[in-house]
C-alpha positions in Angstrom: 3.4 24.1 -8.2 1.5 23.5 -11.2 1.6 25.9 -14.0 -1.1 27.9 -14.1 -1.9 28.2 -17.5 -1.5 24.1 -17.5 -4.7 23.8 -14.2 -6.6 26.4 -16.0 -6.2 24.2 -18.7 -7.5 21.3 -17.0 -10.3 22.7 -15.4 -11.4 24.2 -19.1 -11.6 20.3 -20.0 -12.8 19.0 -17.3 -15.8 21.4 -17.5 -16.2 20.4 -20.8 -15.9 16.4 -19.7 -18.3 16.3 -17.2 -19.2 18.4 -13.6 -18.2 15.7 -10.9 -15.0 15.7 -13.0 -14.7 19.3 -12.4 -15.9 19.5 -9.6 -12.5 17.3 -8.4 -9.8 18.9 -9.8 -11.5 22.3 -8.8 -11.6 20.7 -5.1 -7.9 19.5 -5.2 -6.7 22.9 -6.5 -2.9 22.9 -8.4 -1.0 20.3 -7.3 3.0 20.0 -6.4 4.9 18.4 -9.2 7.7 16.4 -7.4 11.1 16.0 -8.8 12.5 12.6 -9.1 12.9 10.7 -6.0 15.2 7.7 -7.2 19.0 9.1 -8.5 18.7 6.9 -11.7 16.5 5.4 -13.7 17.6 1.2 -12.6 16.6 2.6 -9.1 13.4 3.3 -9.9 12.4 0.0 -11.9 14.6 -2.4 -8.6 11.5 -0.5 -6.5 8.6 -1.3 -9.0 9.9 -4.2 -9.7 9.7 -6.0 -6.0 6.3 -3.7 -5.2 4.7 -5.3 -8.6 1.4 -7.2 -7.2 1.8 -6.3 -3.8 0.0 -4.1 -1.2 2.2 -1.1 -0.2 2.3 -2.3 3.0 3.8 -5.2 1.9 6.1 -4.2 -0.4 7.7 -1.7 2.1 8.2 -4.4 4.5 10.1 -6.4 1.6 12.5 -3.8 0.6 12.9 -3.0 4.1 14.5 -6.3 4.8 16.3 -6.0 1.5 17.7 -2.8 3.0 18.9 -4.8 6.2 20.5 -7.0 4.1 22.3 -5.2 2.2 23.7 -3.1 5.1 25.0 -6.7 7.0 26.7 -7.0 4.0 28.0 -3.5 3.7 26.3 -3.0 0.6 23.4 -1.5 -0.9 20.3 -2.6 -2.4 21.3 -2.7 -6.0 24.4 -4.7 -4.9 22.4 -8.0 -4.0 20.9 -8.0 -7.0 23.0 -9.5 -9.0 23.9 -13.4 -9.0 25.1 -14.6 -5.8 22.5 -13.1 -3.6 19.2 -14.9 -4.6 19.0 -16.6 -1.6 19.6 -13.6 0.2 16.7 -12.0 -1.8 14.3 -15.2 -1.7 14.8 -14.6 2.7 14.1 -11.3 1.9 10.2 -12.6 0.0 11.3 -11.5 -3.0 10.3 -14.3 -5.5 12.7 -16.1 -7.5 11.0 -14.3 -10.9 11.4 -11.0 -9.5 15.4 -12.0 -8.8 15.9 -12.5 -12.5 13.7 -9.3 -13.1 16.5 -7.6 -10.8 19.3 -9.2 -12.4 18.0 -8.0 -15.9 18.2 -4.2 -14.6 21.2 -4.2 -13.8 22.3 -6.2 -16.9 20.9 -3.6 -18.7 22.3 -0.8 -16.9 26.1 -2.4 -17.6 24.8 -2.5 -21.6 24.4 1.2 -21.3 20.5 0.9 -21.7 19.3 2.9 -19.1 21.4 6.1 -19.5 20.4 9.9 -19.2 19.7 9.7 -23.1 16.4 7.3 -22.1 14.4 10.8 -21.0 15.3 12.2 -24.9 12.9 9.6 -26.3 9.5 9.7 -27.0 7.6 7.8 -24.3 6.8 5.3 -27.1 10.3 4.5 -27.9 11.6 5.3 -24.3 8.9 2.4 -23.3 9.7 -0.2 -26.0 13.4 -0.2 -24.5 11.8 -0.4 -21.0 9.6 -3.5 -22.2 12.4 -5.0 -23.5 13.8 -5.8 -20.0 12.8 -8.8 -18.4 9.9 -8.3 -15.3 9.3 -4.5 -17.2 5.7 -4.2 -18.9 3.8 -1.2 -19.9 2.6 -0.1 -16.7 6.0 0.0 -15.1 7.1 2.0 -17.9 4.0 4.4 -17.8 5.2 4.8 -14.4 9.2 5.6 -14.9 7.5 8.2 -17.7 5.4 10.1 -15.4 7.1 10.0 -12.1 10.7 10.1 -13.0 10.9 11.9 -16.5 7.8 13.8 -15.4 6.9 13.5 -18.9 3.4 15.3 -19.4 0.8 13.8 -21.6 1.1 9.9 -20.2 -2.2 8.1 -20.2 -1.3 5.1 -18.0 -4.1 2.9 -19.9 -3.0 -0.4 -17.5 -3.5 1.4 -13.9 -6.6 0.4 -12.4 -6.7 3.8 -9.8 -6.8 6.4 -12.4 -8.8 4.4 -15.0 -11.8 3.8 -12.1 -11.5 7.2 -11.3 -11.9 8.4 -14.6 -14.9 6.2 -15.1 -16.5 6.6 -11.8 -16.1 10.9 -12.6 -17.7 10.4 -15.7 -19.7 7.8 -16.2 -18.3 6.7 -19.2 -16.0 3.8 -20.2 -14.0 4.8 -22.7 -11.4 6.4 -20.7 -8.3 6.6 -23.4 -10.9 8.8 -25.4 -12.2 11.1 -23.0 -8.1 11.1 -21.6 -7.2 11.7 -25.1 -9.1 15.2 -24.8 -6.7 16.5 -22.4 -3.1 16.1 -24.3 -1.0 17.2 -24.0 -1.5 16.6 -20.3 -2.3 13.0 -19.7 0.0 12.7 -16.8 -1.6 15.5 -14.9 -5.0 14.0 -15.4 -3.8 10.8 -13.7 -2.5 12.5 -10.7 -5.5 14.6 -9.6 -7.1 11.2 -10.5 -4.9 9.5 -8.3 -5.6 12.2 -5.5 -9.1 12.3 -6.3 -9.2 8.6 -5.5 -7.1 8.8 -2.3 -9.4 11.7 -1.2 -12.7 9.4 -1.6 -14.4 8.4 1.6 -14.4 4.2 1.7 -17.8 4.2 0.3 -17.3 6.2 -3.1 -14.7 5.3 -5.8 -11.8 3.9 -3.7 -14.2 1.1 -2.3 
């Protein structure tokens, strides 16, 4: 669970941010901080990387027939993507951009880019190597930072959900600054935003 000391935190800024604010992190309570799911870091970006632009319904039905692929071939996922399976992967809906997205992580894997020493950097520096891949842009790095280094104080500036949230619980616009008041947990903010949103009957923020 969420360190104490780190929600009482929170709900001292939030107070101080505005009540409705307050009011929702108070409501959600401390949350679960979930380890890792994917075992590196290439498996996390092959996932972003086909969900980019799609609904999750989708995109779970795209890497599930990327999954069945992969298993008629004896393989796994991260084995099609490489050349010699874009056809394969093109069957599968992934489009033939996101292919050379694929291809890219896994290039950059082999140059010994995406090794355990990626979660020593600063986010900053950590993200600029993650930009540096094709089909990888700020969000998707914002995203590897929170969710799979669990790095703490991650404002993710480019995600729509937790930007709307923050507006719509405050009333204010200028999210990065009213974000900026709760380093150095900027990540935590997002995900009771996240929740907050989730939690929102269809005619309040999620709508």
């Amino acid at each position: 669970m969420l360190d104490p000391e780190v929600y009482h935190r929170l709900l001292t800024d939030a107070e101080a941010t505005s009540a409705p604010l307050h009011a929702a992190i108070a409501r959600i309570g401390p949350i679960a901080i979930a380890p890792p799911i994917h075992a590196s870091v290439a498996e996390r970006l092959f996932v972003e990387i086909v969900n980019q632009q799609l609904s999750t319904k989708a995109a779970f039905a795209i890497w599930s027939r990327i999954e069945v692929a992969a298993q008629a071939e004896g393989a796994t996922p991260r084995d099609l993507f490489v050349p010699g399976y874009e056809a394969v992967l093109r069957t599968c809906g992934v489009s033939a951009n996101k292919v050379r997205a694929l291809h890219a992580v896994r290039e950059a894997e082999a140059r010994g880019c995406l090794g355990a020493d990626l979660g020593t950097l600063p986010h900053a520096e950590r993200s600029a190597v993650l930009c540096g891949i094709r089909g990888v842009g700020p969000w998707t790095a914002d995203m590897v930072g929170i969710f799979h280094f669990l790095d703490p104080d991650i404002w993710p500036v480019g995600d729509v959900a937790a930007v709307g949230a923050l507006r719509h619980l405050t009333g204010r616009d200028d999210t990065m600054a009213i974000a900026a008041r709760f380093a150095p947990y900027r990540s935590i903010l997002a995900r009771y935003l996240w929740r907050s949103r989730d939690a929102a009957p269809a005619t309040g923020v999620a709508a």
